[in-house]
N, CA, C and O of each residue as an XYZ file, in Angstrom:
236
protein
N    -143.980   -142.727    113.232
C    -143.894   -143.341    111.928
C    -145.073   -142.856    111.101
O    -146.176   -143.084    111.597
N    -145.041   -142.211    109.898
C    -146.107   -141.832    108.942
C    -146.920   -143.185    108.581
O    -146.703   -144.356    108.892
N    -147.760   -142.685    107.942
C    -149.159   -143.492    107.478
C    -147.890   -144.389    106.169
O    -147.349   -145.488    106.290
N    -147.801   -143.593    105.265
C    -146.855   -144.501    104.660
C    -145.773   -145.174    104.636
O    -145.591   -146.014    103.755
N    -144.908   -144.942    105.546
C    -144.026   -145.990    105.831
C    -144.457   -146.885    106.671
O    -143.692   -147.827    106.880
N    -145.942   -146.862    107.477
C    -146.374   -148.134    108.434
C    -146.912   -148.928    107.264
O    -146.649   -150.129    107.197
N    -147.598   -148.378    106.403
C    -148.219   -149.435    104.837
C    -147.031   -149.901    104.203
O    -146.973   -150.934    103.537
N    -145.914   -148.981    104.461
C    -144.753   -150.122    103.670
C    -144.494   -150.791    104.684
O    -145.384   -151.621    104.498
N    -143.906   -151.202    105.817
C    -143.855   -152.414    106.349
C    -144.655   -153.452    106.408
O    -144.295   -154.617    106.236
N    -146.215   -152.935    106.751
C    -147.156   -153.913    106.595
C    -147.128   -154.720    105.418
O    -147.142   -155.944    105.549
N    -147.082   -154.087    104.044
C    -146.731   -154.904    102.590
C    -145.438   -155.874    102.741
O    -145.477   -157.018    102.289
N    -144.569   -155.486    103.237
C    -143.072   -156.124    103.488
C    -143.576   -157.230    104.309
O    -143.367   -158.389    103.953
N    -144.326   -156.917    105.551
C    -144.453   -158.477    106.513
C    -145.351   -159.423    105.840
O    -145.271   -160.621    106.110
N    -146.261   -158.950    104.925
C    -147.470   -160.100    104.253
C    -146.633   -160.321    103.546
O    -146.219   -161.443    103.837
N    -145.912   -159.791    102.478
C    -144.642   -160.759    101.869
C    -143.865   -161.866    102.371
O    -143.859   -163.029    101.969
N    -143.324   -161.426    103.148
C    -142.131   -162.396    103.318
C    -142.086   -162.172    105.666
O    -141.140   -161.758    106.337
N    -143.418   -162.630    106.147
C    -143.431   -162.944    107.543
C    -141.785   -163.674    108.178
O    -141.249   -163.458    109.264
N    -141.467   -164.275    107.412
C    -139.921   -164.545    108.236
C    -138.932   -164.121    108.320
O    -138.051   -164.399    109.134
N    -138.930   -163.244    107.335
C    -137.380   -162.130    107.615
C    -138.066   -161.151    107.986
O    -137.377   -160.292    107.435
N    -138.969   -160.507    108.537
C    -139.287   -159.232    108.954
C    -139.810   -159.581    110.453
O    -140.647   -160.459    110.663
N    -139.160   -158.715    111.565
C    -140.102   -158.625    112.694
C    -141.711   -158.612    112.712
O    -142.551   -158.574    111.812
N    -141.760   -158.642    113.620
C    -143.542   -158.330    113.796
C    -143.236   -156.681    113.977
O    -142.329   -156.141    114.611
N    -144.322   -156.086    113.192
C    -144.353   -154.555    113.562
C    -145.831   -154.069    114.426
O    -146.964   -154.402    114.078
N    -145.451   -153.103    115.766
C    -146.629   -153.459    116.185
C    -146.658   -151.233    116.720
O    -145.962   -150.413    117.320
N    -147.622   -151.294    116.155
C    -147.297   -149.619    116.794
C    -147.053   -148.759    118.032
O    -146.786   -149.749    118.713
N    -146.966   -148.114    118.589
C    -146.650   -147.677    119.719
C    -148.109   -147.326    120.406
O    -148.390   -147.429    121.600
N    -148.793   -146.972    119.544
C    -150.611   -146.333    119.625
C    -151.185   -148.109    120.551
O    -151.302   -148.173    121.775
N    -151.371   -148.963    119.884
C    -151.469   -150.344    119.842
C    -151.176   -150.704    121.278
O    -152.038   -151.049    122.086
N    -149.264   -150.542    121.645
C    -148.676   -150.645    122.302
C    -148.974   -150.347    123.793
O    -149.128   -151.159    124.705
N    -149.027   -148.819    123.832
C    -149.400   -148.021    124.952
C    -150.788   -147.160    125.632
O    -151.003   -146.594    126.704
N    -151.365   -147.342    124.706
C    -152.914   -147.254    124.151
C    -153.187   -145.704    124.623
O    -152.773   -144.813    123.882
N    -153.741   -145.424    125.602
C    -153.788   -144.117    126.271
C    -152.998   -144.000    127.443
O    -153.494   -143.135    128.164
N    -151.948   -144.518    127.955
C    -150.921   -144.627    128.664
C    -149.849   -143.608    128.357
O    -149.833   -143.255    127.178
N    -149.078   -143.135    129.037
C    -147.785   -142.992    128.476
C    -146.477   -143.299    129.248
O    -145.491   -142.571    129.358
N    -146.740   -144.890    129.905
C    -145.494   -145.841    129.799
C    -146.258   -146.869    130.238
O    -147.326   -146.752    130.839
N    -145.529   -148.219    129.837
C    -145.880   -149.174    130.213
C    -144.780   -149.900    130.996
O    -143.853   -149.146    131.292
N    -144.655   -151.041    131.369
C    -143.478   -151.819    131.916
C    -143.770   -153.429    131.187
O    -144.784   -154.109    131.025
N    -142.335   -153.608    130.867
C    -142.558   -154.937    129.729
C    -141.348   -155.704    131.149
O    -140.363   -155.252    131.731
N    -142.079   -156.981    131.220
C    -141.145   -158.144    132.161
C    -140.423   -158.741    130.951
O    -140.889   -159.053    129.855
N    -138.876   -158.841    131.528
C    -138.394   -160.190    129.611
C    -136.955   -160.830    130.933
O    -136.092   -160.146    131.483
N    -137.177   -162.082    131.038
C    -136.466   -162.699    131.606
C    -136.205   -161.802    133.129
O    -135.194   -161.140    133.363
N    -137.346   -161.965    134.034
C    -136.764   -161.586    135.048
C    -136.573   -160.255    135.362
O    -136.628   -159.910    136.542
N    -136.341   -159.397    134.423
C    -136.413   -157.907    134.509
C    -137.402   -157.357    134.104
O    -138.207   -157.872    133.328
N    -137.479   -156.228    134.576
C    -138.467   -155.083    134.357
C    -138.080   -154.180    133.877
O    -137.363   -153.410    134.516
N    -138.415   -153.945    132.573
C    -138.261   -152.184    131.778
C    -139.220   -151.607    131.750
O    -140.316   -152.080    132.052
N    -138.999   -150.418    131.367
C    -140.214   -149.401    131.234
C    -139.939   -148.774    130.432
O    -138.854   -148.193    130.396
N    -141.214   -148.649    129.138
C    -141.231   -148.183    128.305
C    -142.075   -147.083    128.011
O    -143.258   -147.351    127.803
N    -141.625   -145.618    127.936
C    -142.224   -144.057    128.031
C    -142.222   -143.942    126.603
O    -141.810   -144.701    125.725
N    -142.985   -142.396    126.557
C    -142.866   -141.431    125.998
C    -143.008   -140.266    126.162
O    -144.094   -139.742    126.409
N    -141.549   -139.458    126.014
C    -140.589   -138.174    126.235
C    -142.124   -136.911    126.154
O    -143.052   -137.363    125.484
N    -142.232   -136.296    126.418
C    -142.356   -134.910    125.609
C    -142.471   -134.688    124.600
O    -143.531   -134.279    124.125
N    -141.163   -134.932    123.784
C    -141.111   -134.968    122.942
C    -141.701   -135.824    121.577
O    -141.802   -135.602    120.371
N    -142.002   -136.852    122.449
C    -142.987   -137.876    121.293
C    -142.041   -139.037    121.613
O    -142.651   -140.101    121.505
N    -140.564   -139.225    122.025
C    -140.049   -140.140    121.392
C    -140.152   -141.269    122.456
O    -140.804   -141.175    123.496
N    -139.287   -142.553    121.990
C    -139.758   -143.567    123.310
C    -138.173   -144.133    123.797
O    -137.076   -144.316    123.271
N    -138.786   -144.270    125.087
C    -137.201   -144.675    125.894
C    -137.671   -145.853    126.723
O    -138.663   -145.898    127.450
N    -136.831   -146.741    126.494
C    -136.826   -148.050    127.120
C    -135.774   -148.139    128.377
O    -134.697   -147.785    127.899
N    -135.650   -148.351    129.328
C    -134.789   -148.613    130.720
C    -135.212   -149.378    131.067
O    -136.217   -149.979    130.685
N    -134.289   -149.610    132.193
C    -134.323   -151.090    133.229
C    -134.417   -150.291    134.359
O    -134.479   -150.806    135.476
């Protein structure tokens, strides 16, 4: 995500926090990692990034 479209969401969530998700970056996210594993009810995913930059979520 560019520098400016993360400043347009950020403007969008200080607006109006209840119709917009929380936006949280992937940098933030995974810090110097490149995957993490998120628990959500019992399961385990894992969340990478490709080679390519991009991110893939599985179970």
């Amino acid at each position: 995500m560019s520098e400016k479209s993360t400043s347009n969401f950020e403007s969008l969530n200080a607006e109006s926090t209840h119709f917009l998700p929380k936006v949280i970056s992937s940098e933030v996210l995974l810090g110097q990692m490149k995957q993490i594993c998120i628990l959500h009810d019992g399961y385990v995913y894992q969340l990478r990034i490709t080679k390519l930059g991009k991110l893939i979520l599985t179970k």
